[in-house]
C-alpha positions as CSV (number, residue, x, y, z in Angstrom):
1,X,129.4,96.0,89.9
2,X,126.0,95.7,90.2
3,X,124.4,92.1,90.6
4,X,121.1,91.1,90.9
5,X,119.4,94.7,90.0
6,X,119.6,95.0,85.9
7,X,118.9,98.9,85.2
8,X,116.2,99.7,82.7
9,X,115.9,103.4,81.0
10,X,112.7,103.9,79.6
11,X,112.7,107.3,77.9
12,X,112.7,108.9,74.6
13,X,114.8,112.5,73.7
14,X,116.1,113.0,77.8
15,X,118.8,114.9,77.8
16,X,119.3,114.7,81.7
17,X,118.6,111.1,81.2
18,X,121.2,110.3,78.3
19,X,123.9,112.1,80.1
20,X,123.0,110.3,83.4
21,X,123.0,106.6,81.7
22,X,126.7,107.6,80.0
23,X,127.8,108.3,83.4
24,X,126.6,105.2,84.7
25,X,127.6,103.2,82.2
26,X,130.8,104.3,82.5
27,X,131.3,103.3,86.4
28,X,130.3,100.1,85.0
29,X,126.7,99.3,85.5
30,X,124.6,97.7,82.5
31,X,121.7,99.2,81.6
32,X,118.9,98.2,79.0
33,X,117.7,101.7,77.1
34,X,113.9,101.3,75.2
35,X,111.8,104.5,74.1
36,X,108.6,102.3,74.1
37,X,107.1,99.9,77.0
38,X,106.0,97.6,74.1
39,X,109.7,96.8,73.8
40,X,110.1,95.3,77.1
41,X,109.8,91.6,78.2
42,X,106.8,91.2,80.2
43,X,106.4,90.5,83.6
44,X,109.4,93.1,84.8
45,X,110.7,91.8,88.1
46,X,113.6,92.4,90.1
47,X,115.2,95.6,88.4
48,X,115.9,99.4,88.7
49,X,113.7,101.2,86.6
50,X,114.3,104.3,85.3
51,X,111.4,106.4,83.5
52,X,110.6,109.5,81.9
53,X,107.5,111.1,82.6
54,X,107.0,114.2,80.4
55,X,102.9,114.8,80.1
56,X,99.5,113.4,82.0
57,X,99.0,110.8,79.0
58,X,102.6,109.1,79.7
59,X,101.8,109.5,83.3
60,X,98.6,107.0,82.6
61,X,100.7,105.0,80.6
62,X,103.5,104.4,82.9
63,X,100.8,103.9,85.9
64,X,98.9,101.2,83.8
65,X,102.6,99.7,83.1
66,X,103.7,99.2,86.9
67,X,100.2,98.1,88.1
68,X,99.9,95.3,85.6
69,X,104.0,94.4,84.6
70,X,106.1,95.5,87.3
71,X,107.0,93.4,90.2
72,X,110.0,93.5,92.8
73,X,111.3,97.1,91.3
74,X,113.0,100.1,92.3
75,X,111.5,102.8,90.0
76,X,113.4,106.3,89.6
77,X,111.3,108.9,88.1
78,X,112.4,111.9,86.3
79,X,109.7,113.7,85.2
80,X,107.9,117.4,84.2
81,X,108.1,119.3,87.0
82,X,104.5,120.5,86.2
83,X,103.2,117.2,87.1
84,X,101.8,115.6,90.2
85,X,103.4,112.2,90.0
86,X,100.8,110.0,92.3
87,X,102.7,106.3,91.9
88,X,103.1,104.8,95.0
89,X,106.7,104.3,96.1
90,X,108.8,105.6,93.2
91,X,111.9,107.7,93.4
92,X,111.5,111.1,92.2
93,X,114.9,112.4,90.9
94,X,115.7,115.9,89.9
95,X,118.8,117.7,88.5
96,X,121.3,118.9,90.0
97,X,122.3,115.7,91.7
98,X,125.5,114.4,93.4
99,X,126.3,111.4,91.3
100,X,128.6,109.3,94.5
101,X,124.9,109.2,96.1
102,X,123.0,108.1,93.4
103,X,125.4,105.5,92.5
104,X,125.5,104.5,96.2
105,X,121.8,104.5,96.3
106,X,121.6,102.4,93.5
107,X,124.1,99.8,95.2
108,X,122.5,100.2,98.5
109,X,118.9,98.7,96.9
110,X,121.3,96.1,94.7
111,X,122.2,94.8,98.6
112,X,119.2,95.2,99.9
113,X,117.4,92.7,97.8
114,X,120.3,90.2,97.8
115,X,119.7,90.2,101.9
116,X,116.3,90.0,102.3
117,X,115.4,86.2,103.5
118,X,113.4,84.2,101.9
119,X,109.7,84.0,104.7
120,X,109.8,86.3,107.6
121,X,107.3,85.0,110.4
122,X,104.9,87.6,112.0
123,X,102.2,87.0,114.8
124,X,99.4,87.2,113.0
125,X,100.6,86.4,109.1
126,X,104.0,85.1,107.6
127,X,105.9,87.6,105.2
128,X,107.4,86.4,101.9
129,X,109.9,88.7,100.3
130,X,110.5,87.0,97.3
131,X,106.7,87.1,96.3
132,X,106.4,90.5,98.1
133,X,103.2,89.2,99.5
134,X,101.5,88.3,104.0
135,X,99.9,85.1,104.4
136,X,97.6,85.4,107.1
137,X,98.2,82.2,109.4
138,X,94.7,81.7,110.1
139,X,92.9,81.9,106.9
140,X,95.8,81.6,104.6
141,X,94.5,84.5,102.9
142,X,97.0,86.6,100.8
143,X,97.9,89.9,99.9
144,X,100.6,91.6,98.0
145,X,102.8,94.3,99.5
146,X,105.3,96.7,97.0
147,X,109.0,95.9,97.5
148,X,109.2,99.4,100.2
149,X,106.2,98.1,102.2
150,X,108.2,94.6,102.5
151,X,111.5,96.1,103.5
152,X,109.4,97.9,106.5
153,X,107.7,95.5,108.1
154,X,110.8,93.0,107.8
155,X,113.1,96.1,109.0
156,X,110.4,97.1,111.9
157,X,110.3,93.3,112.6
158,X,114.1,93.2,113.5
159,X,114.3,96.6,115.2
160,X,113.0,96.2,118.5
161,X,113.5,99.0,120.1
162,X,111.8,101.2,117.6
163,X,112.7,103.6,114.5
164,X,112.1,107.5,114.2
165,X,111.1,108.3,110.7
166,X,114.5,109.8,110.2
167,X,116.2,105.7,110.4
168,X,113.3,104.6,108.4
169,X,113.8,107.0,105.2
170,X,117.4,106.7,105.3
171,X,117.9,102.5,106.0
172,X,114.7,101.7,104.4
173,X,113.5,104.0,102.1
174,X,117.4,105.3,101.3
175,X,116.0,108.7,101.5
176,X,118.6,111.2,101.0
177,X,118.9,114.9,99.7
178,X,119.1,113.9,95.9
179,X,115.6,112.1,96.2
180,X,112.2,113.3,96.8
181,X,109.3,110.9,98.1
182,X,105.8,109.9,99.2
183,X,105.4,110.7,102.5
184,X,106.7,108.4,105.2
185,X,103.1,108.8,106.7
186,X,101.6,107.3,103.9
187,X,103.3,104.4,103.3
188,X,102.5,103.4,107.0
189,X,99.0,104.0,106.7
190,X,98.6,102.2,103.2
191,X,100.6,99.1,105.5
192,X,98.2,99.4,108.4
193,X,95.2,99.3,105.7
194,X,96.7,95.6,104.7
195,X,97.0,94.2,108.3
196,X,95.4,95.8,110.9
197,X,91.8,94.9,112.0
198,X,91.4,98.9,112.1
199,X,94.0,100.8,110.5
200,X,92.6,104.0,112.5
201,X,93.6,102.1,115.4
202,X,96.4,100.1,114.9
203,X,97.9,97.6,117.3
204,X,100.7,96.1,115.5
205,X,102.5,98.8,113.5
206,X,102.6,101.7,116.4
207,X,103.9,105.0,116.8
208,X,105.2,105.3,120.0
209,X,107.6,108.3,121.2
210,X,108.0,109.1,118.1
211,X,109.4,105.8,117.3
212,X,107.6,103.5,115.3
213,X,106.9,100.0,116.4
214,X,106.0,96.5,114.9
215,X,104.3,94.6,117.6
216,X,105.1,90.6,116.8
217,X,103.8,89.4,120.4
């Protein structure tokens, strides 16, 4: 059963959608359906969100919605496949799927969040997971990270020895053939744009080898 993840469907008239959530449901999982943002509790934090996105308009909508009212979630998106879906870090999910991975993905980011600890300490900033936010040590500036750019740097952090994109889709981003994503590339870039001096030359988040790097030293 899932714990601290509570799934939210936001969709109206889905037919992929309905059948998935009966499914679900099923195996057990609780899930919240609403055909209208308004309908939600607002700030939404610490949930798996999953949206329809069938024209430009609801694309704006659900943009404006995650920017100001989402915090701390894994979003699914199924959407028209005419669209260019520009949100940073969602889960793009297409039919046919296999529904064993999807219900393991959706335990494997359940886990995830129950792990994380509470402050990770960096060289140059401190991390915290639960406010998904670096504190730079000298200045005690702040600023806010997404729940994927959190899980890399404190993954990065612990891995020593390196990661090839291939370990950081699949124990990171839980990239697998039922999912399609932002690049990889980008992610690391939008990161190095929050702390590196210049992000066109980084020196803490490195690709080295093909492996990539979080220098803490």
């Amino acid at each position: 059963m899932l714990n601290k993840k509570k799934i939210i469907a936001i969709f109206n008239k889905n037919f992929f959608l309905e059948e998935l959530i009966v499914i679900l449901e099923d195996e057990g999982f609780k899930i919240k359906k609403v055909n209208d943002f308004h309908k939600l509790d607002k700030p939404v934090s610490n949930k798996i969100l999953f949206i329809d996105i069938d024209s430009k308009k609801k694309l704006e909508i659900v943009k404006k919605f995650i920017q100001l009212s989402v915090s701390n979630c894994s979003i699914f998106v199924i959407h028209n496949e005419n669209l260019k879906i520009d949100i940073e870090d969602v889960l793009l999910l297409k039919p046919p799927i296999i529904f064993k991975e999807l219900v393991n993905q959706l335990y494997k980011i359940s886990e995830k969040s129950e792990n994380l600890s509470s402050v990770v300490r960096l060289k140059y900033f401190q991390l915290d997971l639960k406010k998904n936010q670096i504190i730079f040590n000298k200045t005690n500036k702040k600023i806010r990270l997404t729940e994927l750019e959190g899980r890399l740097l404190k993954f990065l952090s612990e891995n020593v020895n390196g990661s090839t994109k291939q370990e950081l889709l699949s124990k990171v981003w839980g990239h697998n053939k039922l999912l399609d994503t932002h690049t990889l590339e980008t992610l690391i870039y939008r990161l190095r744009k929050k702390i590196e001096v210049n992000p066109n030359e980084p020196k803490l988040l490195v690709l080295t080898e093909k492996k990539y790097f979080f220098i803490k030293n």
